[in-house]
N, C-alpha and C positions, 0 to 999 in steps of 0.2 A: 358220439354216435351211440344206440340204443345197443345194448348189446343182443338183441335180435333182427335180424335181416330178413326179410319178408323175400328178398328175390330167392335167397337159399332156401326155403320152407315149401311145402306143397302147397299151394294156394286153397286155401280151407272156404272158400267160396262159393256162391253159387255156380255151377260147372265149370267152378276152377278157374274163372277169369283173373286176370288180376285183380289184387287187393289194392284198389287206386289209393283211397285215404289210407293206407298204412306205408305205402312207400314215398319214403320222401328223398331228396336231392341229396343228401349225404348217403343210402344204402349204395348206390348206384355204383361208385366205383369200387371201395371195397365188393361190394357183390359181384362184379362182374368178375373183377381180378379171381376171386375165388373161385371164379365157375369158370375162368380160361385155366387154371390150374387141373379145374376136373376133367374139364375136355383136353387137357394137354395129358394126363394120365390112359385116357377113353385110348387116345389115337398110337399113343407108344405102346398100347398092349396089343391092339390091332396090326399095328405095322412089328411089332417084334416076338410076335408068338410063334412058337416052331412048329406047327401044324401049316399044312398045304397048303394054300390061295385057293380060296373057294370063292363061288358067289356070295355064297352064306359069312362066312366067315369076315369078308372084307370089304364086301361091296354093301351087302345090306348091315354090317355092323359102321362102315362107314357111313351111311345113310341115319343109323341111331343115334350116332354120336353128337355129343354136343347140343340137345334138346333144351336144356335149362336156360344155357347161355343164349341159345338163337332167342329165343323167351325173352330174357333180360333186355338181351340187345333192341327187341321188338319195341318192348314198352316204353323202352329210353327214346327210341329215334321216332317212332310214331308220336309220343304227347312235344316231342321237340316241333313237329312240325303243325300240331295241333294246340299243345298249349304251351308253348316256351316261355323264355325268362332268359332274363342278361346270363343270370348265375347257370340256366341251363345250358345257351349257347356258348358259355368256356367249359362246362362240362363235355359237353360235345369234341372244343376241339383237342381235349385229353383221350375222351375214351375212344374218336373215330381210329385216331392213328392204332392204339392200343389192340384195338380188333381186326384192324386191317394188315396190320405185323400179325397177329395170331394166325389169321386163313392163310396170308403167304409162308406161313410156319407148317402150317398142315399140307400146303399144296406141292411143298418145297423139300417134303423129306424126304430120303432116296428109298428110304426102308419099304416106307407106304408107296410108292408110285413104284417099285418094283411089284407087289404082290398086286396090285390093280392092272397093270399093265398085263402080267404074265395071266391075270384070268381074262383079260381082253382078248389076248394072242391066242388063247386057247376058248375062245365064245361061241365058236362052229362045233365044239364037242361038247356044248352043255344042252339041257332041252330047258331053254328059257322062255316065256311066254314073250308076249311083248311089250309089256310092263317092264320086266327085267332086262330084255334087252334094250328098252329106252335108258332103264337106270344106268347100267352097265355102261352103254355109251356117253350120254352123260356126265358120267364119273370121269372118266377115261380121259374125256375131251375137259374138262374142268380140269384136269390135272395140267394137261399140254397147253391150254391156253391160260394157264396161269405161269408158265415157264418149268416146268416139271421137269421139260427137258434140254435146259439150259446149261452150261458149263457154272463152275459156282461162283463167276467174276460177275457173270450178267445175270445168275440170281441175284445176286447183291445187289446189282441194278435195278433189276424188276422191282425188289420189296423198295427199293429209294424211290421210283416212279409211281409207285401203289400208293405210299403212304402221301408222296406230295400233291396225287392227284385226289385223293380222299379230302384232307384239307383245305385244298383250293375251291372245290365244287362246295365246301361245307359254308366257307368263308364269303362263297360268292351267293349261296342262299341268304346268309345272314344279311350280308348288303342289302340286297334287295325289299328282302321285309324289314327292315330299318327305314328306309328310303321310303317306303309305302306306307308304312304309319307315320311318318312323320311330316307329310306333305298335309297343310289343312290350308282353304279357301275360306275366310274367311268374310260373308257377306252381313253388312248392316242396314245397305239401302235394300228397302221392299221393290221397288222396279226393278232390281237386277235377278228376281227371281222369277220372272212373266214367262209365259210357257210352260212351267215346269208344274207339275202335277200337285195336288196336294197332300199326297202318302210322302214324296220325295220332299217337299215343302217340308213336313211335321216331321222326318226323320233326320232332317239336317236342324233344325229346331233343338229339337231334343239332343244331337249329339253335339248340340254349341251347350247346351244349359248343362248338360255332363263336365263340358271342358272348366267349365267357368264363365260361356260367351253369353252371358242371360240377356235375352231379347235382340241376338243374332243369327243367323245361320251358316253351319261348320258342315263342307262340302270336301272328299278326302277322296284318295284313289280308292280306296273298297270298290268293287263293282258294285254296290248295293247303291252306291253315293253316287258313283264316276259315271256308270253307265245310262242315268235320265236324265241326270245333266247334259250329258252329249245328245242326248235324242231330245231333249226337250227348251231347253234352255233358249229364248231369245236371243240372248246379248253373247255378237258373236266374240266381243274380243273376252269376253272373260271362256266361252266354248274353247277357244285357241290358248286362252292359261292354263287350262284344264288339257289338253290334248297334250300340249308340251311338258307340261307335269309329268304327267305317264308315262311320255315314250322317251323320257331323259331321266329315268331313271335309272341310277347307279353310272352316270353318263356326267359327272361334273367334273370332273378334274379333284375332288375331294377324298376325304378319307373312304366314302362308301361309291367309290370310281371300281366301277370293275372291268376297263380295258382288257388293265394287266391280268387279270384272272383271266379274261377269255383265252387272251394269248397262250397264259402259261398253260389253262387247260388243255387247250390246242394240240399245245407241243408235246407235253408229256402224253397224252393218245396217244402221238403220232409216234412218238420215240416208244413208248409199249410195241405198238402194234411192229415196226421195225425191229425191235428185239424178239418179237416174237415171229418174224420171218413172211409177213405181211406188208405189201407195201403202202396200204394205206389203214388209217382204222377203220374206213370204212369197209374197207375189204377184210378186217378184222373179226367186224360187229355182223357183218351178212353173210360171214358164214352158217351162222348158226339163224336164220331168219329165211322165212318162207321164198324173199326176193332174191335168195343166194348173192350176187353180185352187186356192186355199185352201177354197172351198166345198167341191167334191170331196172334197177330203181328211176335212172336219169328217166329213160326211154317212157317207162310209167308216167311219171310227172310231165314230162314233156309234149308227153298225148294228149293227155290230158289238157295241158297249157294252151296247146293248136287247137283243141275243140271249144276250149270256155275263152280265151281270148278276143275272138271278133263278137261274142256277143257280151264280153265283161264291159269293152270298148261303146258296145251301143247303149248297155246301160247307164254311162258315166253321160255318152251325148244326150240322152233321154232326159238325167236329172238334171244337165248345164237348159236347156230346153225350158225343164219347168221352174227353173230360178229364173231364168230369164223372164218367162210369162208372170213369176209372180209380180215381177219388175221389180226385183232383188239386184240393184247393180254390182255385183261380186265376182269373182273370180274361182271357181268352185275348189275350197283344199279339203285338207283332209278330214280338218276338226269342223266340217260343214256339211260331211255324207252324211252321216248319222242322222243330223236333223232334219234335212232337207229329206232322205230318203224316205224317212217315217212318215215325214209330210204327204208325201207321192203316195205313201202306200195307203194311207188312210184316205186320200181321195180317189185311188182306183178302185180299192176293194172296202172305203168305208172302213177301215179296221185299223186300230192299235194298240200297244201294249195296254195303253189303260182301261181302254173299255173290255179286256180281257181278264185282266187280274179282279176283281170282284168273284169269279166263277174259278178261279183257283185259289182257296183259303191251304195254306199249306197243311195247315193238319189233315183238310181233306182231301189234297195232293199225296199226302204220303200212308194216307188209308185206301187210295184208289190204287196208289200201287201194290201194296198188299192185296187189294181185289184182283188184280192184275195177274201177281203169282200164283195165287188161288186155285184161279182159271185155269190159268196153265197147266202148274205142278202141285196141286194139289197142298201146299205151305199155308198155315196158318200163324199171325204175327201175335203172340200177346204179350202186352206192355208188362213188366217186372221190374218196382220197383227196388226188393232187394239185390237187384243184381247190382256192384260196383261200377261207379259211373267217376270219371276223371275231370270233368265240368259241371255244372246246375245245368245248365244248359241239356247237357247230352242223355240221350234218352233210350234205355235197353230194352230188350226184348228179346224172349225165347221164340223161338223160329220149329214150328210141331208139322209133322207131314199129315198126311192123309189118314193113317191111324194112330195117331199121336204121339207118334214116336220124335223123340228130339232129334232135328237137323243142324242146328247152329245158333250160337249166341247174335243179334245182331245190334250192333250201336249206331244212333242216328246224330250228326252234329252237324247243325245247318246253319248258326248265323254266325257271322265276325267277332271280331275280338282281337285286341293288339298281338297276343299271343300265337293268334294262328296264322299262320300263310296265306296268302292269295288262291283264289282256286277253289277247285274243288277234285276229289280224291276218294278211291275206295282203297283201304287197306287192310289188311289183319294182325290179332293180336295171335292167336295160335291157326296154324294150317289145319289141314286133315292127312289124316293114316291109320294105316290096321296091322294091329300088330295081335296080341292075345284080343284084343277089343278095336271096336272103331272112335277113334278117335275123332271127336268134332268139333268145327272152327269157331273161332271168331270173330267174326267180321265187322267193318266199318266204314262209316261211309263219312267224307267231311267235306263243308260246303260253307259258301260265302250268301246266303239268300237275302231277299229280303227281311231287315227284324220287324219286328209289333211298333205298337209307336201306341199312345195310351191314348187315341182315341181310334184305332184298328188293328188287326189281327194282323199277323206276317199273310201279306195277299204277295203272289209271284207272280210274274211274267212270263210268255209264255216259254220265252227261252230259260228260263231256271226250272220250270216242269219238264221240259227235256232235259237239261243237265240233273235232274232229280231223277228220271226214268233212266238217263246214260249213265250214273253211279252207279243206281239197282241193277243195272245190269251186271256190272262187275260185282257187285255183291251177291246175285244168284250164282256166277261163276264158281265164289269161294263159298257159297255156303251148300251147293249141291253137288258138292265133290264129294267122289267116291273111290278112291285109288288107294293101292298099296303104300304108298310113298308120298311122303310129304312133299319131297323136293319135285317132286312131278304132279301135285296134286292143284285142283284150282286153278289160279290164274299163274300159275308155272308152265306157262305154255312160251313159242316162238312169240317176240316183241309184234310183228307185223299180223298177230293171230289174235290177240288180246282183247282186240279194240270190238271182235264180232260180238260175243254177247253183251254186248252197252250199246253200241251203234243199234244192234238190231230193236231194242226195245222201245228206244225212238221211235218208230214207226209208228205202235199201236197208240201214238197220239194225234195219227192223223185221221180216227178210225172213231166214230161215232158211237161205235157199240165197246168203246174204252171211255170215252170222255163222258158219257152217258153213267157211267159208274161212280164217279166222284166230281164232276164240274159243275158244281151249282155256287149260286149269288150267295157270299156270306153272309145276306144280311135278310134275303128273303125267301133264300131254297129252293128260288126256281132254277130247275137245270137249262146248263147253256142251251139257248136257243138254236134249231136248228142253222138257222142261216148262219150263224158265229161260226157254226163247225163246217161251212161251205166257203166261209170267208176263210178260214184260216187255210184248208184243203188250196181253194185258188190263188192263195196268196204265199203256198210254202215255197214255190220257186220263185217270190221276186228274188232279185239281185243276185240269183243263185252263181251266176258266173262269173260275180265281183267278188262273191265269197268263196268260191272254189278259187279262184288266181289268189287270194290272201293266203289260204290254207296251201296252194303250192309254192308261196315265195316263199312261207316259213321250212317246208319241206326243202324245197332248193337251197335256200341260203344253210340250213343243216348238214346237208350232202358236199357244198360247197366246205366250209368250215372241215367236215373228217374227211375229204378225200386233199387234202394239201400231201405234198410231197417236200423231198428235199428242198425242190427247187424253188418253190413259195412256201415255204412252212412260215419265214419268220415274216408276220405281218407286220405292215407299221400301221394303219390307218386301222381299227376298227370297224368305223362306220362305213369305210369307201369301200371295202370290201363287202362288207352288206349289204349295199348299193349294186355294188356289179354285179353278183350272186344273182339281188333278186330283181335284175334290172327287165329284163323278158316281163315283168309279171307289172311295173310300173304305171299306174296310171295317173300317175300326181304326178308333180315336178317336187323334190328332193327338199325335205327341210333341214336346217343346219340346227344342230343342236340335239337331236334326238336319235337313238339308236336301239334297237332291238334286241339285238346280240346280248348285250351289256344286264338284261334283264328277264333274257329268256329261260329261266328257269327248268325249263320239262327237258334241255339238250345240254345245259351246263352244272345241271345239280340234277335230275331228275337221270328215266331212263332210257331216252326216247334220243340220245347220241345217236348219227346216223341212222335214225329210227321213225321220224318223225313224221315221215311217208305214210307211217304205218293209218292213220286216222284214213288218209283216202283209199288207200288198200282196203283199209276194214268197210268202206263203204262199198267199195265193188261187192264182200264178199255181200255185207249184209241185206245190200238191195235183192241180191239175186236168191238170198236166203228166204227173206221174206216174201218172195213173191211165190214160194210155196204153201207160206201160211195164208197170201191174199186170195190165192185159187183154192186153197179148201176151208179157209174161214181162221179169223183170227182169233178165234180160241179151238181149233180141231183138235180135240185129245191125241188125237194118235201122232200130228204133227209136233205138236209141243213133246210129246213122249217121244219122238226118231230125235229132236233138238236136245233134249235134256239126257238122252241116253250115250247122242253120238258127240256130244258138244261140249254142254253146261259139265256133265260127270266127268267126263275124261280127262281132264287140263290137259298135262301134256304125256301122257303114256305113248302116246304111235304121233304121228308126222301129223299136224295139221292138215295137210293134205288129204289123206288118207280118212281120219276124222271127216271131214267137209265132208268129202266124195261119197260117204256112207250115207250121210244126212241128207245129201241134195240128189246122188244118183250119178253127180258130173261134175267137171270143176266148174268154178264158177265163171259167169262173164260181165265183160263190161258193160254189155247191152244194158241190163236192167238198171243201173245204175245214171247211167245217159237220158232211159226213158225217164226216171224218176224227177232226175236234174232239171229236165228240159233242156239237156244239152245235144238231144240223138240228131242228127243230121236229117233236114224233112225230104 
C-alpha cells in the first residue's frame, strides 16, 4: 500500500470532489478503519463530556460527527454499484458488515442515548426552529429505532440481524448483476433479426465483434439490448428466450439462486421489526412515511386496482382482437405484449419508438434538460473537464445559479457497462449544509441508455428521455438544497415523498414549449414536427391501465412480502407467493420457471422495502402538482420559485405534508391523477 491515503487527506480538488484516479482498491479498508476509529473518538467525547445535554452540544455535534467516514463510505458503495469489480464486491462484503457494527455501536451506547434522550424530554423548553426540531426528532427516533432502547441480550440481537441483513441484501445485489451480464443471445442467422430496427441491429453487431462473435449478433438483458428486442423482434420463440431469460433471473436452482436470500431477507426484517416492538416491518417502515400505516397503503393500491382493472382487462381484449385480425394464430402471453402492443400503437396514432429517436440525440436530451432548469431555477450547467471523473465515459460539470454563484458539482453516466447495475439512479458523493459556510453537493445521476454504435450517435427513446428528466429530477433535489443539516438536506426526506421532484419533471415532456427546446433530427436539425408532439400527447395513455395494474402488482407483492407475521413468515414457495400477492392484478395465465422477487432489486437491496407504493403516491402527488404549473404556464417564474422554495430546497426539515400544503395551498388529490391517466370515471 502507498504510504499515502487519499481518503484520509482533504481532497485538493476541484470543489473537493473526490480524487477518482488516486484512490485505488487497497486505500479503502485501511482508510475506512482509520476513519471509524476517528468517528469512534468524535462520539465518546460527545457522549462523555461533563457539560449539560444541550441541542448544541449533542444533537448538532452528533449531526457533525463522522463526515470523513460518511465520504469514504460514499465513494466506496456509490462506484460499487456504478463501477464494480470481482475484487470490489469482496471488498464490499468486508467493509458492509464493518460499518454496519460501527452505526449499531453508535446507536447502541447508553452514554449517547441518555444525553439525546434527556434533550428530547426537555424540547418543549427549548426555542427550536423547525429545522432543529426535525433534527432533534430525527435523532431521537434513529436512536429508538435502531434498538437504543433495548435490554443488552436483544442488543446483541439487533447488531446480529443488522449485520446479516446488510450482507444478505449485498450478496443478493451481486447475484443479480452476475446473472444479467452473463446471460448473452447469441444470433448468426440474418432472418432471426426481422423486425428489429437498425440502431438495435448495429448495436448487437458491435457488442458480438467486442465479445469475439465477428460477423454475429450478441443480444443480452441490458435494457438497451433486451428492450427492442421485445418490442420489435419477429421471431416469437426466440422473444419468449429472451422473456424467460429475464424474469428467471437469479431463479435457477444455482449458485446465483436467490430464493434463500429472499427468505432470509424476509425473516430478519421481520425478527428486527418484532424486536423492535413492531408487529410487522411494514408497520415498522411506515412509521416514519407520509402513508403512516400498512392499511393505508393496501386501501391506496387497492383503489387504485378497482379503477385501472376493468379497463387494464379491455386493454388485454383489444390487443387479443388485433392479433386475431392480424391473423396471427397465437395465444396472447407475456413475452407477446410488447410487440404486439407497439404494433397497435403505431397503427392507432402512427407512432413508435423509432420514428422518435432521431429527434432525441442524447447530448441534445441532456442540453434540453439543462434548458429546462434554466427556465425554471435560474441554473446554468458547464462542462469541466478538470474536475475528477471515475469512468471515460462520465461527464462533470459545475452547476452556477443565476449570479453565478456555485450550486453543486454535477456527474452524468449514461450507458452500460459489466461493472454497473441494471437501472438507472441519482445519488451523491457529498450532501449539503452550513455550518461557518454552505456547504455544496455532489450529485449524480447513473443510467443504462442507449450507446453510439460507429455509424450513430446515442439516439433514445422516448421512454429513456423521461427516465433521463425522472433522474434530473432527483438531481435538482440534491443539488438545490439549502438546509442546516446534512442528514435533513436534499433527498433526506419521507421514502413516499422522494419520488415528487422526478415524477414531476416527466411532465414538461409532454409540453411542446419543452420538446421545442431540444428535439430536433440528429442528422438534419429540423425540430420535432408538430404532429409528433400531438402523437405522443394522444398516445401517452395507451395501455395506461395495464401499466398502472404492473406498477401495483409490484407494490402489492412488496406489501405482501413485509407485512408476513409469525404466522406465515417462513415461506416455502417463493414464486407461489408471488403469484398470490399479485394474483388481483394477473392478466396472463402463470409461467413456470420465472420469478420477480428473486430479482427485484429496489425491495431486496435497494430502499424502497415496504416502500414501493411510493412511485404511485408520488404520482398522485405530482399530477396534482403540476397542474398548477399547467394553469399558469410551464415555465411561470413565480410557480417554479413557490416549487423550488417549498420543495426542491427543503428536503426534509418540516413534514412533507406541511411542505406540499405550502406549495399547492391543499393536500393533494386523486383527481388529477385519474384525469391524467384516463382513468377518472366518465
Amino acid at each position: 500500500m502507498a504510504d499515502s491515503n487519499p481518503l484520509l487527506e482533504s481532497f485538493a480538488t476541484p470543489f473537493g470532489v473526490p480524487p477518482f484516479e488516486k484512490i485505488k482498491l487497497e486505500h479503502y479498508k485501511p482508510g475506512i478503519e482509520k476513519l471509524i476509529e476517528k468517528s469512534r473518538a468524535e462520539i465518546e467525547a460527545i457522549a462523555n463530556q461533563e457539560t449539560e445535554p444541550s441541542f448544541e452540544n449533542t444533537i448538532e455535534a452528533l449531526e457533525r460527527g463522522g463526515r470523513d467516514l460518511d465520504q469514504a463510505a460514499e465513494i466506496f458503495f456509490n462506484l460499487n454499484s456504478a463501477e464494480t469489480s470481482d475484487q470490489m464486491q469482496a471488498l464490499a462484503n468486508e467493509l458492509s458488515p464493518m460499518l454496519t457494527e460501527f452505526g449499531n455501536e453508535i446507536m447502541q451506547n447508553e452514554a449517547l442515548f441518555a444525553r439525546v434522550n434527556s434533550v428530547y424530554d426537555n424540547r418543549s423548553n427549548l426555542a427550536l426552529d423547525k429545522e432543529e426540531q426535525m433534527l432533534l426528532r430525527k435523532t431521537y427516533l434513529g436512536f429508538v429505532r435502531s434498538g437504543a432502547n433495548l435490554n443488552e441480550e436483544d442488543k446483541k440481537k439487533y447488531r446480529e440481524l443488522s449485520n446479516a441483513l446488510a450482507m444478505a441484501s449485498l450478496k443478493f445485489g451481486e447475484n443479480v448483476l452476475a446473472e444479467t451480464n452473463a446471460y448473452e443471445l447469441i444470433l448468426e442467422n440474418e432472418d432471426d433479426l426481422k423486425g428489429l430496427p437498425d440502431g438495435a441491429i448495429d448495436a448487437a453487431a458491435l457488442a458480438a465483434e467486442e465479445k469475439g462473435y465477428k460477423g454475429m449478433w450478441l443480444f443480452t438483458l441490458q435494457a438497451p439490448s433486451f428492450l427492442p428486442f421485445m418490442e420489435y423482434a419477429e421471431n416469437r420463440e426466440l422473444r419468449e428466450k429472451m422473456y424467460k431469460a429475464y424474469m428467471s433471473k437469479a431463479y435457477k436452482g444455482d449458485d446465483l439462486d436467490n430464493q434463500e436470500k429472499v427468505k432470509e431477507i424476509v425473516k430478519l426484517r421481520y425478527e428486527m421489526a418484532q424486536l423492535l416492538g413492531y408487529n410487522t416491518y411494514a408497520d415498522y417502515i411506515l412509521e416514519e412515511r407520509m402513508a403512516e400505516k400498512p392499511g393505508k397503503v393496501k386501501d391506496f393500491l387497492n383503489d387504485l386496482l378497482e379503477k385501472a382493472l376493468p379497463k387494464a382487462k379491455e386493454e388485454v381484449e383489444e390487443l387479443k382482437a388485433y392479433i386475431k385480425k392480424l391473423g396471427d394464430d397465437i395465444e396472447l402471453e407475456r413475452w407477446d405484449w410488447t410487440y404486439y402492443s407497439q404494433k397497435l400503437k403505431n397503427e392507432k396514432y402512427q407512432l413508435d419508438d423509432e420514428m422518435l429517436r432521431p429527434y432525441f440525440q442524447m447530448e441534445k436530451a441532456v442540453d434540453g434538460i439543462f434548458q429546462v432548469a434554466n427556465k425554471l431555477y435560474g441554473l446554468t450547467f458547464k462542462k469541466n473537464d478538470d474536475i475528477p471523473v471515475y469512468h471515460k465515459d462520465v461527464q462533470a460539470y459545475e452547476v452556477l445559479d443565476e449570479s453565478d454563484k456555485h450550486i453543486s458539482v454535477f456527474y452524468a453516466d449514461f450507458f452500460p457497462r459489466p461493472g454497473k447495475r441494471g437501472g438507472a439512479w441519482m445519488t451523491s458523493y457529498r450532501g449539503q449544509w452550513k455550518t461557518d459556510t454552505d456547504h455544496r453537493p455532489v450529485v449524480s445521476i447513473v443510467c443504462n441508455f442507449t450507446p453510439p454504435t460507429d455509424s450513430k450517435p446515442s439516439l433514445l427513446t422516448f421512454n429513456e428521455v423521461e427516465t433521463l428528466f425522472h433522474e434530473f429530477g432527483h438531481a435538482l433535489h440534491g443539488m438545490l438544497a439549502d438546509g442546516k443539516y446534512n442528514s435533513l438536506s436534499g433527498t433526506s426526506v419521507y421514502w413516499d415523498f422522494v419520488e415528487l421532484p422526478s415524477q414531476i419533471l416527466e411532465n414538461w415532456l409532454m409540453e411542446k414549449e419543452c420538446l421545442d427546446l431540444f428535439a430536433c433530427h440528429y442528422q438534419t436539425g429540423e425540430s420535432i414536427p408538430e404532429d409528433l408532439i400531438e402523437k405522443i400527447k394522444a398516445s401517452s395513455n395507451y395501455h395506461e391501465a395495464y401499466q398502472t395494474l404492473r406498477q401495483l402488482s409490484f407494490g402489492l407483492m412488496d406489501m405482501a412480502w413485509h407485512s408476513l407475521t409469525a404466522e406465515n413468515i417462513d415461506v416455502d414457495d417463493v414464486a407461489a407467493f408471488e403469484q398470490e400477492a399479485m394474483k388481483q392484478t394477473d392478466l396472463f395465465n402463470p409461467i413456470p420457471g420465472v420469478c420477480m422477487s428473486t430479482q427485484f432489486s429496489h425491495i431486496f437491496q435497494g430502499g424502497y422495502a415496504a416502500g414501493y407504493y411510493s412511485y404511485k403516491w408520488a404520482e398522485v402527488l405530482d399530477a396534482d402538482a403540476f397542474s398548477v404549473f399547467k394553469e399558469k404556464g410551464i415555465f411561470d417564474a413565480e410557480t417554479a420559485k413557490s416549487f423550488k422554495e417549498n420543495i426542491l430546497s427543503k428536503g426534509g426539515s418540516e413534514h412533507p405534508m406541511e411542505l406540499y400544503k405550502r406549495f399547492r395551498g391543499q393536500e393533494p388529490s386523486v383527481e388529477a391523477l385519474l384525469e391524467r391517466s384516463g382513468l377518472k370515471a366518465s
